[in-house]
Each structure stands twice: as structure tokens, then as C-alpha cells.
C-alpha atoms as an extended CHARMM CRD file, in Angstrom:
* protein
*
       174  EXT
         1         1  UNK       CA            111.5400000000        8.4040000000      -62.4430000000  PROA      1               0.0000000000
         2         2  UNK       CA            112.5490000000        8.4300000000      -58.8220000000  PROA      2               0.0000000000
         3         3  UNK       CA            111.4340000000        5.4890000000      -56.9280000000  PROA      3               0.0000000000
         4         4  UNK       CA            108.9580000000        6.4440000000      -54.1590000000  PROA      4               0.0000000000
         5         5  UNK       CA            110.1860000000        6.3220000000      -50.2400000000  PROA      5               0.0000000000
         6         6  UNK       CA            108.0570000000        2.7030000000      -50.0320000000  PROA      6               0.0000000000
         7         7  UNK       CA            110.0860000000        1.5850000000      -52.8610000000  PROA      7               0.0000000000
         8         8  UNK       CA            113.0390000000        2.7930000000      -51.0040000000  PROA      8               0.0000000000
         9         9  UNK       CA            112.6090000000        0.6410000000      -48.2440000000  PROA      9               0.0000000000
        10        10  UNK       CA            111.5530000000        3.7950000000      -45.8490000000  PROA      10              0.0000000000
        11        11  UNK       CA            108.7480000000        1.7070000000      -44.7790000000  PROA      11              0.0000000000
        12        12  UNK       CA            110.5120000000       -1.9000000000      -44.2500000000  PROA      12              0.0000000000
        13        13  UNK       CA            110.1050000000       -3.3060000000      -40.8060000000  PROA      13              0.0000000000
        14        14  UNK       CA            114.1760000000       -5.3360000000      -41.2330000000  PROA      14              0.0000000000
        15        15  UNK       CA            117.0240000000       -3.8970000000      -39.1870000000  PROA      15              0.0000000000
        16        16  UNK       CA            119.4160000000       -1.9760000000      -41.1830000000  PROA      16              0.0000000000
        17        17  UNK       CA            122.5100000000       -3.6490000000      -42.5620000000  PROA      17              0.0000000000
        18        18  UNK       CA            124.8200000000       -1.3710000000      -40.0760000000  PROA      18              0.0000000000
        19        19  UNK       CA            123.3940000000       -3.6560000000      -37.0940000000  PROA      19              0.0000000000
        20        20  UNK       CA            121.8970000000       -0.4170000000      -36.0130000000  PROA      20              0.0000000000
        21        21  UNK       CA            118.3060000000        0.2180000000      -34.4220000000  PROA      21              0.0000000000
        22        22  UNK       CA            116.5920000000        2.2010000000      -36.7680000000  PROA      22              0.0000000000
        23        23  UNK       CA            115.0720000000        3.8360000000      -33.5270000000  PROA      23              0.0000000000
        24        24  UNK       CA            117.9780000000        6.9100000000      -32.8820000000  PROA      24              0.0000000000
        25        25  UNK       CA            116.2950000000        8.0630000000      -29.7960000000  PROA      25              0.0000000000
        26        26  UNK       CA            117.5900000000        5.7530000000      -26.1880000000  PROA      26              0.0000000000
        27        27  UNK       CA            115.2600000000        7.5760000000      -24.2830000000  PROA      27              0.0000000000
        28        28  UNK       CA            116.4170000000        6.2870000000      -21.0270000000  PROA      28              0.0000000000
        29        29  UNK       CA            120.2030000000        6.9430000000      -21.6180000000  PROA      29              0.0000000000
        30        30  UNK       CA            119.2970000000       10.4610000000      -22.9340000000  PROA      30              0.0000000000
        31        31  UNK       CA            116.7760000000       11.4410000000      -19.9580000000  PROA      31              0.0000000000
        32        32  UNK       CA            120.1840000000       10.2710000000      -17.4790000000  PROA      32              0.0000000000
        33        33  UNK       CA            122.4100000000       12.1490000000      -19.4330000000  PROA      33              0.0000000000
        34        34  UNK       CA            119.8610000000       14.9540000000      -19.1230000000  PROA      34              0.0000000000
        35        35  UNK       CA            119.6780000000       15.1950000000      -15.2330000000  PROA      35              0.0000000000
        36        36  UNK       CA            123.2840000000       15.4130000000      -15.1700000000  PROA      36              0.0000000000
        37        37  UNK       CA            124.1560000000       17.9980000000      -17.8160000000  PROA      37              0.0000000000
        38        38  UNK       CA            120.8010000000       20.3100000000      -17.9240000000  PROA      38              0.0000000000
        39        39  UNK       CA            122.1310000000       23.3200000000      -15.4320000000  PROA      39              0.0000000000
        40        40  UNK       CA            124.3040000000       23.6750000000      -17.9870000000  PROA      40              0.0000000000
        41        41  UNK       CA            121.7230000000       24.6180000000      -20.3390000000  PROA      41              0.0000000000
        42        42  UNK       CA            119.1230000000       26.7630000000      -18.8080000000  PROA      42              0.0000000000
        43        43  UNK       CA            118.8160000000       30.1020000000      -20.4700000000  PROA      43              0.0000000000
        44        44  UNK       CA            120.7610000000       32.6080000000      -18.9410000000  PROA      44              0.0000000000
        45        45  UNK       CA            119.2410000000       35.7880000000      -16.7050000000  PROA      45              0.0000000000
        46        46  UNK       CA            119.3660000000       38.2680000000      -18.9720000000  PROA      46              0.0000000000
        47        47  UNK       CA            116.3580000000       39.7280000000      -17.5510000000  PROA      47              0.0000000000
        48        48  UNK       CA            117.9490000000       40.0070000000      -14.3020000000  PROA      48              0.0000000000
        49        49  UNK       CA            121.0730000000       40.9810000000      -15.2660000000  PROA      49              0.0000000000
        50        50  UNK       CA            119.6970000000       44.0580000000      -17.3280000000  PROA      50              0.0000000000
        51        51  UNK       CA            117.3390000000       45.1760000000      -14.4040000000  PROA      51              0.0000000000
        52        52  UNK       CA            120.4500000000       44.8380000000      -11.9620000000  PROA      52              0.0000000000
        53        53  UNK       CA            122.3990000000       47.3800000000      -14.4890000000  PROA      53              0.0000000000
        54        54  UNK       CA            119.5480000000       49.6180000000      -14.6770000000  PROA      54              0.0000000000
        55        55  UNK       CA            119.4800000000       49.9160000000      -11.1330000000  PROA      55              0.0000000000
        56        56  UNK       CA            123.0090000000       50.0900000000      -10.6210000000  PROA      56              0.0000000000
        57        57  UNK       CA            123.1460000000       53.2390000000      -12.8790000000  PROA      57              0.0000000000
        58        58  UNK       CA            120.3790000000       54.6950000000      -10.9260000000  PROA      58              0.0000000000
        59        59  UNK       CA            122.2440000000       54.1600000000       -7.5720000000  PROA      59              0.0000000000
        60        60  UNK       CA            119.0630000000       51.6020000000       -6.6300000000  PROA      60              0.0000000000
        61        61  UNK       CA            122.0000000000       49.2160000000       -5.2990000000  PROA      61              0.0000000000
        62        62  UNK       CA            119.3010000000       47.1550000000       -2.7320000000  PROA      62              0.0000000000
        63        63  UNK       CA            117.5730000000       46.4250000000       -6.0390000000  PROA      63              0.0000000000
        64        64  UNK       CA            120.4850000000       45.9000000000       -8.1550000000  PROA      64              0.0000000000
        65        65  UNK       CA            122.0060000000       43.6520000000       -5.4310000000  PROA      65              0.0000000000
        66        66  UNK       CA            119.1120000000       41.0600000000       -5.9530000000  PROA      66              0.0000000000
        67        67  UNK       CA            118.9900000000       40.9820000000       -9.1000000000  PROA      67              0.0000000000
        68        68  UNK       CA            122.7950000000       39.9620000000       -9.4750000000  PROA      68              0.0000000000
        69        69  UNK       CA            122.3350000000       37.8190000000       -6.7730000000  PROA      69              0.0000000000
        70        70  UNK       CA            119.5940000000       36.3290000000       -9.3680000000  PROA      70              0.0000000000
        71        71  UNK       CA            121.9570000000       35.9830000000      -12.1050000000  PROA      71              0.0000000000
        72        72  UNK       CA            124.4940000000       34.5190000000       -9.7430000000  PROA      72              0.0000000000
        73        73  UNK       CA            121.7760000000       31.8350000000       -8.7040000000  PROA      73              0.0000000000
        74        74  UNK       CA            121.8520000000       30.5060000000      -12.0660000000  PROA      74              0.0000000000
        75        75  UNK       CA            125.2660000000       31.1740000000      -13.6490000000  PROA      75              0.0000000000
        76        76  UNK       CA            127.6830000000       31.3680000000      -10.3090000000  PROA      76              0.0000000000
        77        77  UNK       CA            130.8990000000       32.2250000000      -12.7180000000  PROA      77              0.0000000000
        78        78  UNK       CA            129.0680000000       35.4000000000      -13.8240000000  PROA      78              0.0000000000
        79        79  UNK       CA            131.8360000000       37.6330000000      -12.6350000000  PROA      79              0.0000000000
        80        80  UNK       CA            130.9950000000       41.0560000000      -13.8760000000  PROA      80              0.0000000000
        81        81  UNK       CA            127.1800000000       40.4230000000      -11.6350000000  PROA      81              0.0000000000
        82        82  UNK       CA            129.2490000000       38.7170000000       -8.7320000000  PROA      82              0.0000000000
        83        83  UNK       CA            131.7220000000       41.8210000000       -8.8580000000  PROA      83              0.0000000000
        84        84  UNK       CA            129.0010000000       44.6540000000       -9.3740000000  PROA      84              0.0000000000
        85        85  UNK       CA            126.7270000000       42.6110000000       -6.3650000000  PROA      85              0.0000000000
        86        86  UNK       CA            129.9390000000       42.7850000000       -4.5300000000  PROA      86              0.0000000000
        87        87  UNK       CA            130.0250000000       46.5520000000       -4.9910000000  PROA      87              0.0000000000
        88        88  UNK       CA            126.2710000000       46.7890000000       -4.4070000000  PROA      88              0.0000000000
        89        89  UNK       CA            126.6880000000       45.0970000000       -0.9420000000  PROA      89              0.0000000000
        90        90  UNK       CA            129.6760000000       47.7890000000        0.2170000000  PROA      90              0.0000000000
        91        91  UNK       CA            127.0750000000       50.5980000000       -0.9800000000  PROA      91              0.0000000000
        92        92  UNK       CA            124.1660000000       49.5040000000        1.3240000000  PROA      92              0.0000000000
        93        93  UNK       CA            126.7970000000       48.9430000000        3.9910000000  PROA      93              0.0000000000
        94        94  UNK       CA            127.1290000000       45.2580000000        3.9180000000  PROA      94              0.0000000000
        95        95  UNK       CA            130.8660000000       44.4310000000        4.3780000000  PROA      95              0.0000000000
        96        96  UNK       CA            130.3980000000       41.0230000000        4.9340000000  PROA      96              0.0000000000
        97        97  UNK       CA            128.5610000000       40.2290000000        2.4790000000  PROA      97              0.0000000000
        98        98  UNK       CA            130.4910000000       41.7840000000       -0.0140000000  PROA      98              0.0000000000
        99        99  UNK       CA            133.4770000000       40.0050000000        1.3260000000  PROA      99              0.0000000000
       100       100  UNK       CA            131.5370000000       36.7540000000        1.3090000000  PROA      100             0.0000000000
       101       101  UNK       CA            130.3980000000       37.1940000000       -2.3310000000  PROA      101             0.0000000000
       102       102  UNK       CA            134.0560000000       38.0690000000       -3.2370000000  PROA      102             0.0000000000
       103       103  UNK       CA            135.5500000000       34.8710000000       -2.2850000000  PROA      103             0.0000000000
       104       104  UNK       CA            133.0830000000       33.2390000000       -4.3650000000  PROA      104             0.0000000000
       105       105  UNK       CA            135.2750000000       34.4640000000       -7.0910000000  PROA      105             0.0000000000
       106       106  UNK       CA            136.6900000000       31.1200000000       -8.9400000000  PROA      106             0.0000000000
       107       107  UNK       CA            139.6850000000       33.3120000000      -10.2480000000  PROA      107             0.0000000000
       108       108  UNK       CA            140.9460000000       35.7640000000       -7.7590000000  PROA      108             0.0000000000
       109       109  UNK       CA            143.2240000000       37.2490000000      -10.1470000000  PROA      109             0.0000000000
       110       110  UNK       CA            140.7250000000       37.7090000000      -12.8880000000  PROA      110             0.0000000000
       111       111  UNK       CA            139.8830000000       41.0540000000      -13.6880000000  PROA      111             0.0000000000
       112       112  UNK       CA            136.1510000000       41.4990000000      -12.5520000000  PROA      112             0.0000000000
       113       113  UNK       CA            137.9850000000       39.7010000000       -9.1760000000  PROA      113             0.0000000000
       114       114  UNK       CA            140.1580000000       42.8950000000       -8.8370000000  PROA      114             0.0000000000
       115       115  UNK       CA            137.1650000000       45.2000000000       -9.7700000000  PROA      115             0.0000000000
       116       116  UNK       CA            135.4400000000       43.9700000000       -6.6230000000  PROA      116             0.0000000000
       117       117  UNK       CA            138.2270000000       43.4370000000       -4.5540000000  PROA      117             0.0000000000
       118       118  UNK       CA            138.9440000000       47.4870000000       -5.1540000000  PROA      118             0.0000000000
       119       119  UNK       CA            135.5910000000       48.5110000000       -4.3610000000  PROA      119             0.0000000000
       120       120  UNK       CA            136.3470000000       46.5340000000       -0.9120000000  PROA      120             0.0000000000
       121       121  UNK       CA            139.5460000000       48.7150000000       -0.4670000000  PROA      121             0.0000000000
       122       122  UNK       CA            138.1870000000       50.8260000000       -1.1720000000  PROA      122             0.0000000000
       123       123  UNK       CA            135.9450000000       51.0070000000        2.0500000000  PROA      123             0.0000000000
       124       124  UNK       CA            138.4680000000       48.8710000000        4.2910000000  PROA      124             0.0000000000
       125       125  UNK       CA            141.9080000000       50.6430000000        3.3930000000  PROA      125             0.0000000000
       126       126  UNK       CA            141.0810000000       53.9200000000        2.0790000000  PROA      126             0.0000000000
       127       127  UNK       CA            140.6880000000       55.9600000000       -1.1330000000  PROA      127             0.0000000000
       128       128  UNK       CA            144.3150000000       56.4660000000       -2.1160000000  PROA      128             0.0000000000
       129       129  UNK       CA            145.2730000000       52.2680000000       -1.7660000000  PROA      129             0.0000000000
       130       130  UNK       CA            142.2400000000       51.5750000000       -4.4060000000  PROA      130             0.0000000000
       131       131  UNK       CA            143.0290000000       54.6110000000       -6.3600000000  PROA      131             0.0000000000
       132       132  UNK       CA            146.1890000000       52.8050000000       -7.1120000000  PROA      132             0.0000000000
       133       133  UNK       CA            144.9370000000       49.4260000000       -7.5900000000  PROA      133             0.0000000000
       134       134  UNK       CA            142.0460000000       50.7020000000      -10.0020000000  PROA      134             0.0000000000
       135       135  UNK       CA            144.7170000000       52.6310000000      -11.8290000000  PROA      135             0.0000000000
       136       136  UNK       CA            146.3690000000       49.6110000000      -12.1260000000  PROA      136             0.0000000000
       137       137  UNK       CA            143.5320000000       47.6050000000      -13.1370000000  PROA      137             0.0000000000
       138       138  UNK       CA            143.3170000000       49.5170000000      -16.0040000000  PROA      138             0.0000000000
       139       139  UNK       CA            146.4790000000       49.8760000000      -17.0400000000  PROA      139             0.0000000000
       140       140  UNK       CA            146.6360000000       45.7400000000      -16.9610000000  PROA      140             0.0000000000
       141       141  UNK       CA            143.4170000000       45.9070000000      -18.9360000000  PROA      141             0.0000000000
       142       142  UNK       CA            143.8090000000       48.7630000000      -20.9550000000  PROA      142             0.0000000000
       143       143  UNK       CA            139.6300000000       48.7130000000      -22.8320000000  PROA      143             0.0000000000
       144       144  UNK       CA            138.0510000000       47.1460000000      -19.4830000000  PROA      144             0.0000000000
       145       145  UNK       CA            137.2140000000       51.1020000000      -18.2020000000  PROA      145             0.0000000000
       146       146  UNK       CA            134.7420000000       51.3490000000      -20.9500000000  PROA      146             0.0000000000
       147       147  UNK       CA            132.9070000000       48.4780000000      -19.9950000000  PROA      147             0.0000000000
       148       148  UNK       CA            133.7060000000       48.2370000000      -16.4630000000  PROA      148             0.0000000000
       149       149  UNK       CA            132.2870000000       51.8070000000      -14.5320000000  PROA      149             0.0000000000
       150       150  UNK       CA            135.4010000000       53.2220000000      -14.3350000000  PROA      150             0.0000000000
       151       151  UNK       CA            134.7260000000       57.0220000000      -14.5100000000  PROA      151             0.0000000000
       152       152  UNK       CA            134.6430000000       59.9600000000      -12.5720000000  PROA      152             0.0000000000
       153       153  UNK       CA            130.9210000000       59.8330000000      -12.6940000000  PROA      153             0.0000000000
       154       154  UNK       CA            129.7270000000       56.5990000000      -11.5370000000  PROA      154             0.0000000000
       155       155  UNK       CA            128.9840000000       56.8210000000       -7.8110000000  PROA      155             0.0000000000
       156       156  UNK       CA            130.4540000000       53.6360000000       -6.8230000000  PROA      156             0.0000000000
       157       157  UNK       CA            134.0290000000       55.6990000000       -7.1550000000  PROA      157             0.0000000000
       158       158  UNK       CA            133.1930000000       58.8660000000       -6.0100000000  PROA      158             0.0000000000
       159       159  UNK       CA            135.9930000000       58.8110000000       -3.3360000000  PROA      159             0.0000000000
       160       160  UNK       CA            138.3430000000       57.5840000000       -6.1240000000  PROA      160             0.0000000000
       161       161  UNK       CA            141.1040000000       60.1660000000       -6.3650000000  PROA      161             0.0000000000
       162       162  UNK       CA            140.9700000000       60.5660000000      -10.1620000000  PROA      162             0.0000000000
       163       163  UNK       CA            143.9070000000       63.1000000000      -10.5660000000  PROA      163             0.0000000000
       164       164  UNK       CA            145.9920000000       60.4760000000       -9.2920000000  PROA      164             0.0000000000
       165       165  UNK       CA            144.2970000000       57.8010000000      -11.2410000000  PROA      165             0.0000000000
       166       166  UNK       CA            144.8790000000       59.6540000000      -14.7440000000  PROA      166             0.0000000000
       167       167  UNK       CA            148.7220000000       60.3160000000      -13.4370000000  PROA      167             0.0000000000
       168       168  UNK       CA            148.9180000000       56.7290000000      -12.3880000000  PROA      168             0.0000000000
       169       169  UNK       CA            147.0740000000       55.2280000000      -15.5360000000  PROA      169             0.0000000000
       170       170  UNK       CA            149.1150000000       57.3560000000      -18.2300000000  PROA      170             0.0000000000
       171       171  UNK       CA            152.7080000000       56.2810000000      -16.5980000000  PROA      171             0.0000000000
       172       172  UNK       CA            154.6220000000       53.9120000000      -18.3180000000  PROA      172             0.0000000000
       173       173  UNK       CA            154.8050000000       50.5730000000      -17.7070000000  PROA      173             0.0000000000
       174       174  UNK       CA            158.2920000000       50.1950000000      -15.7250000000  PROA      174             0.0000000000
């Protein structure tokens, strides 16, 4: 027969032999560590995020521009929002703004860094300068198209010059 958790010693007021406080929980060490480490665990804006690429798809880029700004309020290395934002702000004409949310960029090299840089070019140096760099962005990244917007058919390229982007794209790497 098992003895029973009394007989156990589950209910025995003595400290454990291990020197130990039977009482796991510092509440005061755990409520400082808490204030310094809970950003790091608030859920993240999916709700946001989604809405922003609904309205991004439905050229809404006002819309879609707050709610990346949203996500970016809560999770500032969220680089696909902070690149698509960046592209929302050059859409509604707001240069500065996109340039301002690109240098938020932690990695400048990184590829959602380039994907907003582009759209920038895009605007400031003309459609044949970030037809090359896209190309190259893709060729660097050769599955980011698919989840990146980079088609013929998403607005935010329409001045892309895609017959130079497919030549570009399909060259060899020299």
C-alpha cells in the first residue's frame, strides 16, 4: 500500500533537507524581472498585420499603412510590415516618411531592407534603377518573390519594367 501524501511528509511544516524554501515563488524578484523582460512577451499583432495585408492587396495603402505602423508599435524588427509600411507611405505620396521608416531598418542589407529601399527607387531614381535592383533581389533570394509581391500584378510595381526583370532574373550569376 502506498503511503498517503501526509505520510509523505507533503504536509510537514520543516524546511527541506536541500536548505531550500519550500515556497518556489520570490514574488518580488519575479515581478522585477517582469518589468524588465515583459515587451518581450506581449502577443504579437497578428490582427493588425492581417488587416494591413488585406488592405495592401486591395490598394487601401492609408489603411494598410496604420495598421503596419500598429504591428511596428509592438514588434519594431517586424521587417516585412516596416518594408510593406515603407511602400505604403511612397503610394500615398509620403517620401519622407517612407524614408524615415526605412532607416528604422536594424539590418540595411537584409532582404525586406532592400524590398523597401527598391520601392524608394523606385520613386526617387526611376523605374529602370529598381528594375535592376528588384531583379537582383531576387536572384540573391531566389523563393522571396513568392512571398514578397513581386509580380507583374501587384500595383506597388506597376512601373517595374518586367521584360527586363525576367531577362535580368534568369541571367547567370557572373
Amino acid at each position: 500500500m502506498r503511503p498517503s501524501c501526509r505520510q509523505q511528509g507533503a504536509g510537514s511544516r520543516s524546511p527541506p533537507r536541500s536548505g531550500l524554501s519550500r515556497h518556489v515563488w520570490d514574488m518580488g524578484s519575479l515581478n522585477k524581472w517582469w518589468a524588465g523582460h515583459q515587451s518581450n512577451y506581449t502577443d504579437w499583432p497578428h490582427e493588425h498585420y492581417n488587416s494591413g495585408i488585406d488592405f495592401f492587396e486591395h490598394v487601401n495603402y492609408l489603411d494598410a499603412l496604420e495598421s503596419f505602423k500598429k504591428v511596428l508599435e509592438v514588434d519594431s524588427d517586424a521587417d516585412k510590415s516596416r518594408a510593406l509600411a515603407v511602400a505604403c507611405a511612397v503610394e500615398i505620396g509620403n517620401i519622407e516618411l517612407a524614408k524615415n521608416m526605412f532607416e528604422s531598418f536594424k539590418a540595411k542589407d537584409s532582404r525586406w531592407a532592400k524590398w523597401g529601399q527598391t520601392k524608394i527607387t523606385l520613386v526617387t531614381e526611376g523605374a529602370e534603377r529598381a528594375t535592376k535592383m528588384l531583379a537582383g533581389l531576387s536572384r540573391e533570394y531566389r523563393t522571396f518573390p513568392v512571398r514578397a509581391f513581386i509580380h507583374p500584378r501587384v500595383h506597388v510595381w506597376r512601373q517595374i519594367d518586367w521584360s527586363l526583370y525576367d531577362r535580368l532574373v534568369k541571367e547567370e550569376k557572373k
